[in-house]
N, C-alpha and C positions, 0 to 999 in steps of 0.2 A: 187711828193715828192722831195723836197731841201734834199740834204746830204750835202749842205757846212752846218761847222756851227761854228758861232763865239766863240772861246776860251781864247781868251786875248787882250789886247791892247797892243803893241809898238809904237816906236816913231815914226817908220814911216807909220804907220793906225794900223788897225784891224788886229790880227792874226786868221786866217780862216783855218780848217780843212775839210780837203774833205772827207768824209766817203765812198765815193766809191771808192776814189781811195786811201784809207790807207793800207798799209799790216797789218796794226793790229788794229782792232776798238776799242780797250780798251784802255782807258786813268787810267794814275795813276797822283796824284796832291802830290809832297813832299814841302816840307819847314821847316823853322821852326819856333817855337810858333811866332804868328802874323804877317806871312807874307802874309795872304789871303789867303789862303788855302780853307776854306771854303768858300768866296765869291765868289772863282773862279769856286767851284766847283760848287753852286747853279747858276752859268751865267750858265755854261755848261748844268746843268741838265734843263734848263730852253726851252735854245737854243735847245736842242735837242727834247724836249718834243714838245716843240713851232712848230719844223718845220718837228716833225716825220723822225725822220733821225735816230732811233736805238731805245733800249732800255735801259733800265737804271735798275739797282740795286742797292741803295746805305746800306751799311754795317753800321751805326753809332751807334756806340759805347756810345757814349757821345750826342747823341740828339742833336747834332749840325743841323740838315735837320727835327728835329719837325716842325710844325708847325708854335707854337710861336718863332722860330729862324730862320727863312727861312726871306730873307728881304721882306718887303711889295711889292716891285716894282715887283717882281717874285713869290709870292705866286698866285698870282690868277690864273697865267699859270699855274703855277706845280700843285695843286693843281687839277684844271681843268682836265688835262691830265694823272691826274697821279689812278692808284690802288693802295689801300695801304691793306700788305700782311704785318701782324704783329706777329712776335712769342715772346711771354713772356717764359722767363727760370725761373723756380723755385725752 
């Protein structure tokens, strides 16, 4: 199992996170409106899934990580690897 896993790009390469050797596995992703928030989030969910490096739970609110909005290039991973655990509030 890989626990690096790719989280952003800089100017100078790849920003790579080590999962085994983080003190806290949880990531939080802030900004604000349109600053990729979401696109970064689905690399990340991607990367991780991709390379079994943890678990994932994502909370959306707003159906940002549906299906039909998740980007093409990373649905078929996530999708692939992922259980989906859905609660309807009524």
């Amino acid at each position: 199992m890989c626990n690096l896993i790719e989280i952003g790009i800089h100017a100078d390469g790849k920003v790579m996170l080590d999962m085994d050797k983080s003190s806290n596995p949880h990531i939080a992703i802030s900004g604000r409106s349109g600053a990729g928030k979401s696109v970064a989030g689905q690399k990340i969910i991607r990367n991780i899934a991709v390379n079994g490096a943890g678990s994932i739970i994502v909370f959306d609110m707003h159906r940002l990580f549906s299906d039909e909005n998740i980007f093409p290039e990373y649905r078929n991973d996530i999708k692939e690897k992922s259980h989906d655990i859905r609660c309807l509030v009524h």
